[in-house]
C-alpha positions in Angstrom: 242.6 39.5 21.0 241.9 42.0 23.2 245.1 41.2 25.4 247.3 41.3 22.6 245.8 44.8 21.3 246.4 46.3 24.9 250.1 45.2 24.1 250.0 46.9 21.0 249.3 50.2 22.9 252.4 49.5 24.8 255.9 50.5 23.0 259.2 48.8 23.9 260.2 51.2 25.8 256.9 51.4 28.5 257.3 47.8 29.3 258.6 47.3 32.9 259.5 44.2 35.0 255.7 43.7 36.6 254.9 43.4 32.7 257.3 40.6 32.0 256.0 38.9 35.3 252.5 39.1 34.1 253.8 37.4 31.3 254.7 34.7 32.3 258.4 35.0 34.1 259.7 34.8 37.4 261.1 38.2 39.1 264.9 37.2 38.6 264.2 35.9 34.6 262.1 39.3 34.2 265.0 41.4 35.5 267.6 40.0 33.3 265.7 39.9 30.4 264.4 43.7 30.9 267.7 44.6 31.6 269.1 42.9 28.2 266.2 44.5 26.5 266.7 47.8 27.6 270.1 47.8 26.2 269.5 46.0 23.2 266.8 49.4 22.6 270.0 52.1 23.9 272.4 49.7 21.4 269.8 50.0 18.4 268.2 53.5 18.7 265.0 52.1 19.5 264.6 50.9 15.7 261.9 48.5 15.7 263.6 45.8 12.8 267.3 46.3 14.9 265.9 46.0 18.5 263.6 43.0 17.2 266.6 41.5 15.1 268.7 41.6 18.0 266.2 40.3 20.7 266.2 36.8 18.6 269.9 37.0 17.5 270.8 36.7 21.3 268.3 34.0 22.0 266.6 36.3 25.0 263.1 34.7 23.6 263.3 30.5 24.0 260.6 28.1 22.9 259.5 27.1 26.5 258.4 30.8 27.3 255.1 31.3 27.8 253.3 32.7 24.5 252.1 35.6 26.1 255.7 36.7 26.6 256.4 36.7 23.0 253.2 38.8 22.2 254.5 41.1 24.5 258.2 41.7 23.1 257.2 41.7 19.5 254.0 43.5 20.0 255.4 46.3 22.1 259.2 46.7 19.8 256.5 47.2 16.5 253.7 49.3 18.4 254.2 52.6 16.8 255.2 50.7 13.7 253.2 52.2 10.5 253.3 49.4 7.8 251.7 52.2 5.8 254.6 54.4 5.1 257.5 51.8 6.2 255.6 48.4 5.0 255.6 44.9 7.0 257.2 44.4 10.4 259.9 42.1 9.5 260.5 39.2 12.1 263.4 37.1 10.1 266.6 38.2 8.5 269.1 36.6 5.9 272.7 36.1 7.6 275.2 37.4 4.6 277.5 34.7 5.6 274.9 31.6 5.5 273.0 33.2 2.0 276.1 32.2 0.3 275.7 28.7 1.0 271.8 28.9 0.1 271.1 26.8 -2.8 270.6 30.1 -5.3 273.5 31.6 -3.2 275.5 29.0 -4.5 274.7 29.8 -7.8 274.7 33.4 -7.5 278.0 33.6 -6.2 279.4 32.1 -9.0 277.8 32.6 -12.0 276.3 36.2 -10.5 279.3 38.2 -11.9 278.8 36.8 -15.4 275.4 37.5 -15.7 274.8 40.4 -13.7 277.8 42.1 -14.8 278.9 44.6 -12.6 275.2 45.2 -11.0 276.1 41.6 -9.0 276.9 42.5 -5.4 275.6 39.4 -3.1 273.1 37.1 -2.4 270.8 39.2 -0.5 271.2 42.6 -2.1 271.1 41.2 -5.6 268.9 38.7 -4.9 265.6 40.4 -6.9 267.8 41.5 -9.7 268.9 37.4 -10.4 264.9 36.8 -9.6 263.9 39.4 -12.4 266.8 37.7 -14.6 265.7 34.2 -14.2 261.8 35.2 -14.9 263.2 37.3 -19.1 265.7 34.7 -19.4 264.8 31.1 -18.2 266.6 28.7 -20.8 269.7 30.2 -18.6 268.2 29.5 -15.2 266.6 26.2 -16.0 270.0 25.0 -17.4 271.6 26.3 -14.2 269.1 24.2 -12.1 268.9 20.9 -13.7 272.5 20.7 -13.2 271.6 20.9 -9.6 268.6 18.3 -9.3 268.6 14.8 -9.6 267.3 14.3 -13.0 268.6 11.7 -15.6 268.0 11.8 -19.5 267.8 8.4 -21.5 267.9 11.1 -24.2 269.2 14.3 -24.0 267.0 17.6 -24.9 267.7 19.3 -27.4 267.8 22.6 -26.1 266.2 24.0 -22.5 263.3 26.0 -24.4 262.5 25.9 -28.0 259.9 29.4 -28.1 259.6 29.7 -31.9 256.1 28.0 -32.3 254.1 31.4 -31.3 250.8 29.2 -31.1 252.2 28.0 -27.8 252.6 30.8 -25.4 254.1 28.8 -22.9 256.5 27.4 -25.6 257.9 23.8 -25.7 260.2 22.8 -23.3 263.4 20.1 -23.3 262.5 19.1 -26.9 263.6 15.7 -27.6 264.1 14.6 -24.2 263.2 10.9 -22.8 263.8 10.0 -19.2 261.7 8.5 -16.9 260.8 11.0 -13.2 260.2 8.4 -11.1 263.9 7.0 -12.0 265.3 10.1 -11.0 263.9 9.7 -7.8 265.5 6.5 -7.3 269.1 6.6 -8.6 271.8 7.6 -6.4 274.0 11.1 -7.4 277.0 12.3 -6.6 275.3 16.4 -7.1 273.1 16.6 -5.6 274.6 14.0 -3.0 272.2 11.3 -2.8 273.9 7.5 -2.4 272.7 4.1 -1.6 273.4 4.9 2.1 271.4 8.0 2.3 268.5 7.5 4.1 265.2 8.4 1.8 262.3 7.8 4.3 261.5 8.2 7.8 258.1 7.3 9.8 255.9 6.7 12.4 252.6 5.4 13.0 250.3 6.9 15.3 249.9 5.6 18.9 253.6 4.6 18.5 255.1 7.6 20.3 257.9 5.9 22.2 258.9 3.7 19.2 261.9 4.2 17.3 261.2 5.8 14.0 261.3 3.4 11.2 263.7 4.2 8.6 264.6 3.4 4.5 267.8 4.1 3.1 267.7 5.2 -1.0 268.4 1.6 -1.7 266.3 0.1 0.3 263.4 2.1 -0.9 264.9 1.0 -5.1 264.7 -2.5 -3.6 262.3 -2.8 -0.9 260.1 -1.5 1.9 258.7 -2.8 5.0 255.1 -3.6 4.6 254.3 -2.0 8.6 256.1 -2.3 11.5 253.7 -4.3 13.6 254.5 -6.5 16.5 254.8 -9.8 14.2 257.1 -7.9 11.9 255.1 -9.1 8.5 256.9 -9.8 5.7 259.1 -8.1 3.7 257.7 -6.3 0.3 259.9 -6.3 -2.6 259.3 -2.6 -4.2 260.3 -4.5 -7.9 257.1 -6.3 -7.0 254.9 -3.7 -7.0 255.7 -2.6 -10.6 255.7 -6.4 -11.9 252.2 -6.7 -10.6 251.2 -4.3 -12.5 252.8 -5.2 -16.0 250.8 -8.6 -14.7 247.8 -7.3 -14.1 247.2 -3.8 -16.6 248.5 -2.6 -19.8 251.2 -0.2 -20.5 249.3 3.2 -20.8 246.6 2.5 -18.3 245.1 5.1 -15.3 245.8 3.6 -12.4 244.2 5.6 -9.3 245.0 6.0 -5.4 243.4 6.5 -2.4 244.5 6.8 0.6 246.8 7.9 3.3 250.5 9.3 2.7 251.6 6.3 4.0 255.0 4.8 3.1 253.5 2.2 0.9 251.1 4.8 -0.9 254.6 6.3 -1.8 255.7 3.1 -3.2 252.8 2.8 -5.5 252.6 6.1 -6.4 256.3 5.9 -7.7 255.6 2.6 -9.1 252.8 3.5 -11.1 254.9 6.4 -13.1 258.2 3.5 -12.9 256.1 1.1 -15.0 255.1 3.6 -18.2 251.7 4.0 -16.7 249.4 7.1 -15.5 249.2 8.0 -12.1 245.6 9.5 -10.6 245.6 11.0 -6.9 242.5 11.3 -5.5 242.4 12.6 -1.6 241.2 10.3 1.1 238.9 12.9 2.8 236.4 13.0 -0.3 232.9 11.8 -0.2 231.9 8.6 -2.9 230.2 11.4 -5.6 233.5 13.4 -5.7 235.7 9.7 -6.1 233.1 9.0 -8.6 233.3 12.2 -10.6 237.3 11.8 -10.7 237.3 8.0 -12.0 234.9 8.9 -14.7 236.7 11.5 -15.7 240.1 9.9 -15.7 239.4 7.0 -17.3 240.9 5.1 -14.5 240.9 1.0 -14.8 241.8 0.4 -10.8 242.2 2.4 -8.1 244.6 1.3 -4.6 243.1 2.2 -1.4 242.8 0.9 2.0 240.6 -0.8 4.4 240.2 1.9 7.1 241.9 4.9 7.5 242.8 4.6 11.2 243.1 7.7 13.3 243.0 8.7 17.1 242.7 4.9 17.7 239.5 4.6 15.8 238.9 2.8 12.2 237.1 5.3 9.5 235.9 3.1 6.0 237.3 3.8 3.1 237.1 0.7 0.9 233.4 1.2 1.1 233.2 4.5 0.4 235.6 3.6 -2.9 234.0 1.2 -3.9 230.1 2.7 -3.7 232.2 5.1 -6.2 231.7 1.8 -8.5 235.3 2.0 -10.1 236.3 -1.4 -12.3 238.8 -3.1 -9.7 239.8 -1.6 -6.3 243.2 -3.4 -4.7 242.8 -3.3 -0.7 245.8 -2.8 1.8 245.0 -3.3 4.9 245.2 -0.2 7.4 246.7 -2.5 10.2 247.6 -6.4 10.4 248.6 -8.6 7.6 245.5 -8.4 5.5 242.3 -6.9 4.8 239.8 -8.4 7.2 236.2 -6.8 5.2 234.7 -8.4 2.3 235.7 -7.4 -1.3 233.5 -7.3 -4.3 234.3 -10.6 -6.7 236.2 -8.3 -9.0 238.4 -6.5 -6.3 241.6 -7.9 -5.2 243.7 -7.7 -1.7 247.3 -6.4 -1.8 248.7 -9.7 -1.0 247.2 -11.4 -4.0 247.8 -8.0 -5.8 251.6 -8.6 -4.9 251.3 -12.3 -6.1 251.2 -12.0 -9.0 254.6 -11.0 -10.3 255.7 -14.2 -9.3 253.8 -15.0 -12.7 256.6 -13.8 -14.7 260.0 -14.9 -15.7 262.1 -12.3 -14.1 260.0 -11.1 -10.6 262.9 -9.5 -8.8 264.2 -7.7 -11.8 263.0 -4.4 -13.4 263.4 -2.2 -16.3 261.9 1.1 -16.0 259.8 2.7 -19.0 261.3 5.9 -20.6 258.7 8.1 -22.6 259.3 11.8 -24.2 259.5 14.6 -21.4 256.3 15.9 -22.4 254.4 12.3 -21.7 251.4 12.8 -19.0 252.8 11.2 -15.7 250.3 12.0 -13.5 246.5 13.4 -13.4 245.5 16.1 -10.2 242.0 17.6 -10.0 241.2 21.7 -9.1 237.6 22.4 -8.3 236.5 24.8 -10.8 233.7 27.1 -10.9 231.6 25.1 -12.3 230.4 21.2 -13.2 233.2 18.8 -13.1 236.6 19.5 -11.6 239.2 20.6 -14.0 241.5 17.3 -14.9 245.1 18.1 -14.7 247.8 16.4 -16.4 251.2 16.8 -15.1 254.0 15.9 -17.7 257.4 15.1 -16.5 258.8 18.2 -16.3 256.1 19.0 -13.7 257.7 17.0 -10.8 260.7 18.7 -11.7 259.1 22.5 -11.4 257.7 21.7 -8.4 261.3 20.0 -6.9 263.1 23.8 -8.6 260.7 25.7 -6.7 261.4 24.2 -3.2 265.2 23.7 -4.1 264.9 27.4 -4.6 262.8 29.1 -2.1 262.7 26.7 0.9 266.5 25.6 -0.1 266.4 22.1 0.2 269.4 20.3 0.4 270.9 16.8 1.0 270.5 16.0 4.8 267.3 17.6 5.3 264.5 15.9 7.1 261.3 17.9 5.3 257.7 16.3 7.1 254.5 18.2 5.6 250.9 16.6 6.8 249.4 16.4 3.1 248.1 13.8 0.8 249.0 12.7 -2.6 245.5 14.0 -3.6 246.7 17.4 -3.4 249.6 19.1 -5.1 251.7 19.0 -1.8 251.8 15.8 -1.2 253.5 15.0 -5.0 255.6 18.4 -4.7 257.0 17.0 -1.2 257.8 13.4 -2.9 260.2 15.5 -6.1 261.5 17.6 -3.7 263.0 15.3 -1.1 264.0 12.8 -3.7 265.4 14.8 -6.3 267.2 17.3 -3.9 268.7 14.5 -1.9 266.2 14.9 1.2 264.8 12.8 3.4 261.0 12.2 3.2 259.6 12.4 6.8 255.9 10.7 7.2 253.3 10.7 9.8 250.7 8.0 9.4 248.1 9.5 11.7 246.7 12.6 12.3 248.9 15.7 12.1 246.5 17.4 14.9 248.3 16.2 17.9 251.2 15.7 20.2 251.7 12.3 18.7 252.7 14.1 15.1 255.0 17.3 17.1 256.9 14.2 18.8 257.4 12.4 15.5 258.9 15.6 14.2 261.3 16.1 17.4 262.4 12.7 16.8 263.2 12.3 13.2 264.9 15.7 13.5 262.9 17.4 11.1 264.6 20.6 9.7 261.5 21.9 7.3 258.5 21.5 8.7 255.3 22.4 6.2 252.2 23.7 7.9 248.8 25.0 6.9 247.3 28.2 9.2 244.6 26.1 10.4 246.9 23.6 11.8 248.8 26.0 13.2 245.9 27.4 15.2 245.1 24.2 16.1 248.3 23.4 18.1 248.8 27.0 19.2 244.7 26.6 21.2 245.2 23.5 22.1 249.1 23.3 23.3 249.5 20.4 22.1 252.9 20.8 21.2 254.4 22.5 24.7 257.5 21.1 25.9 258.1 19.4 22.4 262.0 20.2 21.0 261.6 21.7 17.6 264.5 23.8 17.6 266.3 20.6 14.6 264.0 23.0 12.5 265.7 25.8 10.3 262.7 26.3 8.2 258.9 26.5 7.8 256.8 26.5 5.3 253.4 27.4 4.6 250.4 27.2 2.2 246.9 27.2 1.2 245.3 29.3 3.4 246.1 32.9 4.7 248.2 33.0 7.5 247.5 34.7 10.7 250.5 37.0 12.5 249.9 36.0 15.5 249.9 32.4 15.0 252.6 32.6 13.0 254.9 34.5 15.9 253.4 31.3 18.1 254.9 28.6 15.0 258.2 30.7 14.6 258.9 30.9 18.1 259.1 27.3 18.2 262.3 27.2 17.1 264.0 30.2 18.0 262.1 32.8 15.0 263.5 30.6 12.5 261.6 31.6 9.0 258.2 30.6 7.7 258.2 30.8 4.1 254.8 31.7 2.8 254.1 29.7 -1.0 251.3 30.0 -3.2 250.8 28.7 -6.6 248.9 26.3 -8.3 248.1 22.4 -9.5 248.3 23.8 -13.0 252.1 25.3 -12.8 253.1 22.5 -10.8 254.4 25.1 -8.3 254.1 28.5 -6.6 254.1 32.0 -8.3 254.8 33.9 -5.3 256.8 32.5 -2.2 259.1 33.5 0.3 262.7 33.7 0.3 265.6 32.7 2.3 267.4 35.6 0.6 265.2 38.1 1.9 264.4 39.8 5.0 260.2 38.1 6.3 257.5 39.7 7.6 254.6 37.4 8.8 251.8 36.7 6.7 253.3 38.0 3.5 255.4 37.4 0.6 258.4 38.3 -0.5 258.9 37.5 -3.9 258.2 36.4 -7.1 259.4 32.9 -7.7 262.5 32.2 -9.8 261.9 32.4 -13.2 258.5 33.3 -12.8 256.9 36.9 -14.0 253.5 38.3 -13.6 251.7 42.1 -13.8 248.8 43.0 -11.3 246.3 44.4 -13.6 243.3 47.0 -12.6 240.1 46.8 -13.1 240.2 47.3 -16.5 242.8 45.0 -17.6 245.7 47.3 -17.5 249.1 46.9 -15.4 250.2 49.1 -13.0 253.7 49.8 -13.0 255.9 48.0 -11.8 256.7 48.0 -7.8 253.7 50.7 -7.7 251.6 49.3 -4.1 248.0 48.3 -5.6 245.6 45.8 -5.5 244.2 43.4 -8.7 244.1 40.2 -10.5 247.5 39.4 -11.5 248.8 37.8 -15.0 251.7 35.9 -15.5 254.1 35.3 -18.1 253.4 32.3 -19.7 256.7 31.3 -20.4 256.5 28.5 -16.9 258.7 25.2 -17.4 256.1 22.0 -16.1 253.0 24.7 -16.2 250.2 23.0 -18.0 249.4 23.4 -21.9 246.3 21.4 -21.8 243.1 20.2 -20.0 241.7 16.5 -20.1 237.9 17.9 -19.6 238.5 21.6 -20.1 239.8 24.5 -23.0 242.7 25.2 -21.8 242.6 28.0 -24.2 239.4 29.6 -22.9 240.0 29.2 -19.3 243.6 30.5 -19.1 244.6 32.4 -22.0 241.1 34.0 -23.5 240.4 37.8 -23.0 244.2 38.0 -21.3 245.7 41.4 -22.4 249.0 41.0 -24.3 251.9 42.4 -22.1 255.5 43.3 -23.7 254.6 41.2 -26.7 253.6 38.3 -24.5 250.0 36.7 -24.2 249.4 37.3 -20.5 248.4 33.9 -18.6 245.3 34.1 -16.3 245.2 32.9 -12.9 242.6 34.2 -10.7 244.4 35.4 -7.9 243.8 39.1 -6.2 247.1 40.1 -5.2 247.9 43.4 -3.5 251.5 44.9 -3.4 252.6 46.6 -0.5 255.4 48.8 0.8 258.7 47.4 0.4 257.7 45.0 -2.2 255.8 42.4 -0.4 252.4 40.9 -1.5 249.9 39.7 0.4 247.1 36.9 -1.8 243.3 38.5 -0.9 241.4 35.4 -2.8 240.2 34.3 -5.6 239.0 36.8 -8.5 236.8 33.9 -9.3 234.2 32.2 -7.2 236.8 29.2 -5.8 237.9 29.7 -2.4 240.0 27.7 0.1 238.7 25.7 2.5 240.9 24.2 5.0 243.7 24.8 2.4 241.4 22.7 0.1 240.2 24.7 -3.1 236.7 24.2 -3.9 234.2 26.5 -5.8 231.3 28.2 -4.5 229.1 26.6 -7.3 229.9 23.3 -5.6 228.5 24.5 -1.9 225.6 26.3 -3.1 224.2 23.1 -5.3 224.2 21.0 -2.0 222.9 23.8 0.3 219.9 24.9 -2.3 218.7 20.8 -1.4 219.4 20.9 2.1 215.7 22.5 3.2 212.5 22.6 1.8 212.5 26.2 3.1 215.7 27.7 0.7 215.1 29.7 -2.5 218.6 30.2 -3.0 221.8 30.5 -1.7 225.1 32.0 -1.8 228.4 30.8 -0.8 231.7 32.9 0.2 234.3 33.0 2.6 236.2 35.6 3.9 239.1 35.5 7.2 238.7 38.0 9.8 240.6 41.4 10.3 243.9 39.5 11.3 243.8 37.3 8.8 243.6 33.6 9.7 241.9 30.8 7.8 238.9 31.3 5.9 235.6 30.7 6.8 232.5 29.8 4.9 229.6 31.9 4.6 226.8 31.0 2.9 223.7 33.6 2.5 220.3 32.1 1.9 216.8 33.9 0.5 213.6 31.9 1.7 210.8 30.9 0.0 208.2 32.8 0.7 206.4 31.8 4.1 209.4 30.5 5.5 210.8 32.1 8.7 214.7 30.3 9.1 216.4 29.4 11.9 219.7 30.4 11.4 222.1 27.9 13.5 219.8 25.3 12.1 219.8 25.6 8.6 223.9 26.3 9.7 223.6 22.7 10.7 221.9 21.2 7.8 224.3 23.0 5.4 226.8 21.7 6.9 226.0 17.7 7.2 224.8 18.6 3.5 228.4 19.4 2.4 230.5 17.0 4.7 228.2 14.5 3.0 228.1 15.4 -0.3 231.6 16.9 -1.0 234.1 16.6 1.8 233.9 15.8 5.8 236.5 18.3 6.4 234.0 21.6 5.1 231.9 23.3 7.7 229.7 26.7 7.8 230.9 29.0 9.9 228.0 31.7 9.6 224.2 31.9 7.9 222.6 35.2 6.7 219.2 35.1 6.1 218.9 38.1 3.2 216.1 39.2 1.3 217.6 38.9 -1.7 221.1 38.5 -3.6 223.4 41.4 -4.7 223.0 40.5 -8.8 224.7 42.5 -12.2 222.5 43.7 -15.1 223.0 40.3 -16.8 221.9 38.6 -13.6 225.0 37.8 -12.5 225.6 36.9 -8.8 227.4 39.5 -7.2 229.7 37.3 -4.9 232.3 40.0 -4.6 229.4 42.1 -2.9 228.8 39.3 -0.1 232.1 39.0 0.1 233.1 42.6 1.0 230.2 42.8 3.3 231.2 39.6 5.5 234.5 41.2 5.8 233.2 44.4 6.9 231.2 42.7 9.6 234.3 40.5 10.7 235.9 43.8 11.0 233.4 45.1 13.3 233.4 42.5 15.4 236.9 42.5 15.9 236.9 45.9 17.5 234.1 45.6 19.5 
């Protein structure tokens, strides 16, 4: 930190040849590229976003170049830079030739001038006016978009949006319509262009570096999928099979849950499940028995699919055991390497081969007809950690999968041809979004089966040719300390993405340097809108660490503390609302009011009912937004959500010393991931070790809710900030860990 601040100090201009040798460069690279910067700051008047814009048009910054170089060009061109008055440095910027052959330049460009009018100029400089359009008039959009996705109606909607039935705010959506998601998926189509041919999935497992990657075609996925590429080459799995087993073995209707890795095959059955009429549950591999406990009981679920092991680094983690102390009714075991599970199952459970078996039971085994149900039918059920008690139960209909497929169309322009690889799991709403959006947009699905942490992922993603890569901000800083990723050629790559955390500038100059400052597109959103509210946009210059935009077809207000909006494009900070007009958002809960926890106490905005979200959002110059947390107590973990409730039940039973505790997080003054804070007040006659108990909370929680959560810091307090009511005054912690974060960063 202190090395880049002391390049901070230094403007564009004050940097000299000894500087760029420091850096990293040899005397005759250092003269040519000071020479080439010092014109590039004569040709551009020394304007921060030219100078910078140039320095990356001509390629004077590569990939190989040390970081510390980069810090020092981008640092030293925004120095004097006020994002005050002038808002964000801005790193990335659209090319007005390529925005026209954007996905929503596409559009724009030809049905702009009819719904613009005259106001239509472009792509880029009419880009929020179409955004604003889309959000007050999205029967037009939506029928815009579908044309352009891969989806296929047994039964044709009605209309796009039926909004007469004012006790539904978010009003009903492709009335009439029967078609089956997973189908879509499947079926080639000429627009967007996605044929037999087309290759659907790539992969690699780990500790296979030097392998070719495997690779599906669209049909071959439809048809079949190689069970794992081991040495003996086993046998051939017949993806028809997977769905007959199921009619064999549960009814139409039933929950079926999985979980395990993102693995080819977990795709399979995910799709599968949905195929065959039936109700999909995710559930992520990284949860401990309680929390794969809590989300069969609450499901309903009458099997679950998992594997053996989860194998990583070379080393086998259980996971069949940890499902099945979870006590669901049957469990099906793959096996996490070699034909077979090699553990011992429990008399009801049953291993994938015999699971597979048993469509050989019925009459047609190799044929199968897939089950088309009303657009509003519940396809699959996700879980968000609420505040408190059990995790809210969300159903996603089948216009969900197509939201989220829009919103990456849209914003991270997916298109036929593109590799997209995002290290996720089918637990969380990425790794779903990522399945629509390759195979409804005519992408490939790039997969990983290992850990995303090291070289052997980076070299998977040089050698499938990935071209959007998705990240979360602890990843990143993971390959950026541990330079993992040097030497690796990621320059295939036009596009990142990322999510779930807050991003750090820093390492996000480190990520985009990769490939020549190609743009990382910033999303956040929700499992209950079954996509983002505020993203990047290809259509718009990027700063780092910020967004851009509302999404298409999307609205929402930033209210103050008393409810109220502020003006529109006026910079503040508050809660926001949206509209709740949101095609594949949720209308219900399985174990929740809907009502109460989304809609309730919501001021009414422009005769709409306001939707709630609990995001604090702050506005900036220029129009950019940067996400400050949760106006609730849930915060993100490792770009998991999880509620502070949660962390302080298991750290109040952690010691016989603790009264009571408090849990928060906060990121540090340059942003970054966030860490978890938890404040404890002793019983009396207790004196607390602080890394100690810092230990104990934290084998409490990696045992108890997930192995990925740790404590970062313990305060010891007297006693906790509380309301007249006796409310826990979480903000309060939370403001005062960031303040001391602060501090520390300047000292």
């Amino acid at each position: 930190m202190g090395k880049k601040m002391m390049m901070t100090e230094k403007s564009i201009n004050e940097v000299t040849v000894e500087d760029l040798i420091e850096a990293g460069l040899s005397l005759e690279e250092a003269q040519t590229l000071y020479k080439a910067v010092s014109d590039i700051v004569g040709l551009c008047g020394g304007h921060p976003p030219e100078v910078w814009r140039e320095v990356v048009a001509r390629r004077l910054l590569r990939p190989e170049h040390p970081h510390s170089l980069h810090q020092l060009i981008y640092y030293s061109v925004y120095s004097a830079w006020d994002s005050a008055l002038r808002g964000p440095p801005l790193y990335w910027f659209p090319s007005p030739y390529e925005s026209r052959y954007t996905n929503l330049g596409r559009i724009m460009e030809t049905h702009g001038p009819r719904l613009l009018g005259k106001s239509y100029k472009d792509p880029i400089s009419s880009f929020s006016l179409f955004q604003k359009f889309s959000a007050h008039n999205p029967q037009i959009y939506w029928a815009l978009v579908l044309k352009e996705l891969s989806v296929w109606f047994r039964e044709a909607p009605r209309c796009i949006l039926d909004d007469t039935d004012k006790s539904k705010p978010g009003g009903t959506w492709l009335p009439g319509s029967v078609l089956n998601v997973s189908e879509c998926c499947l079926l080639p189509s000429s627009h967007p262009r996605k044929m037999d041919n087309s290759l659907a999935v790539l992969w690699r497992d780990e500790g296979c570096d030097d392998s070719p990657v495997n690779q599906l075609t669209l049909k071959q996925l439809r048809e079949q999928v190689i069970f794992r590429a081991f040495a003996d080459r086993f046998a051939i799995v017949v993806y028809r099979v997977v769905a007959n087993a199921l009619d064999s073995t549960f009814s139409k209707g039933d929950v079926i849950a999985i979980d395990m890795p993102m693995t080819v095959t977990a795709v399979v059955i995910y799709l599968a499940v949905i195929l065959s009429g039936r109700v999909v549950v995710t559930i992520a591999d990284s949860f401990a028995m309680r929390e794969i406990a809590t989300r069969l009981r609450v499901s309903k679920a009458k099997a679950i699919f998992t594997q053996d092991f989860i194998v990583r680094g070379g080393r086998r983690f259980p996971l069949y055991s940890r499902v099945a102390e979870a006590a669901p009714d049957i469990v099906v075991v793959l096996p996490a390497a070699g034909k077979s599970a090699t553990i011992p199952l429990r008399a009801q459970d049953i291993s994938w081969e015999d699971f597979l078996g048993r469509s050989s039971q019925l009459t047609s085994p190799h044929y199968y007809s897939p089950v088309h149900q009303p657009g509003d039918s519940i396809v699959h059920i996700l879980f968000s950690s609420g505040t408190t008690g059990d995790p809210k139960a969300i159903p996603w209909t089948q216009f969900s999968p197509i939201r989220a497929a829009a919103d990456t169309w849209a914003h991270l322009d997916i298109q036929a041809g593109d590799v997209i690889c995002s290290p996720t799991n089918l637990g969380w709403m990425m790794g779903p979004l990522l399945v629509f959006a390759c195979f409804m947009s005519g992408a490939t699905l790039a997969l990983y089966h290992g850990s995303p942490l090291g070289r052997g992922f980076g070299r998977f993603v040089q050698d499938a040719k990935v071209t959007v890569l998705g990240t979360v901000p602890s990843l990143v800083k993971t390959w950026k300390s541990t330079r993992c990723m040097d030497g690796l050629d990621w320059t295939k790559l036009r596009l990142f993405s990322s999510t779930g955390e807050t991003s750090d500038v820093d390492d996000d100059l480190w990520l985009s340097s990769r490939s020549y400052y190609k743009p990382i597109i910033e999303c956040c959103g929700g499992t209950e809108l079954a996509g983002g509210y505020v993203h990047g946009s290809m259509l718009q210059p990027q700063a780092f660490g910020t967004f851009s935009t509302t999404t298409m077809s999307t609205g929402f207000v930033i209210l103050d503390e008393n409810g109220n909006p502020y003006p529109e494009g006026q910079e503040c900070e508050g809660e926001i609302a949206l509209f709740p007009i949101l095609m594949g958002a949720t209308d219900k809960l399985l174990n929740a009011d809907h009502e109460a926890i989304y809609f309730r106490g919501m001021p009414e905005y422009k005769g709409m009912r306001l939707r709630r979200h609990g995001d604090i959002v702050k506005r900036i110059v220029g129009g950019y937004f940067i996400v400050q947390g949760r106006a609730d107590d849930t915060m993100n973990l490792g770009g998991i959500k999880t509620s502070s409730v949660e962390i302080e039940r298991v750290c109040n039973q952690a010691d016989e010393s603790i009264l009571e505790t408090a849990a928060v997080s906060a990121s540090g003054a340059q942003g970054g991931p966030e860490m978890l804070v938890v404040f404890v007040v002793l019983k009396e006659g207790f004196n607390g070790d602080v890394e100690k108990l810092r230990m104990q909370f934290s084998k409490a929680i990696q045992t108890n809710l997930n192995p990925l959560f740790k404590v970062s810091i313990v305060k010891v307090v007297a006693e906790l900030p509380r309301n007249a009511s006796n409310k826990l005054l979480r903000r309060v912690l939370r403001d005062q860990i960031k303040k001391e974060l602060s501090a520390r960063s300047r000292m």
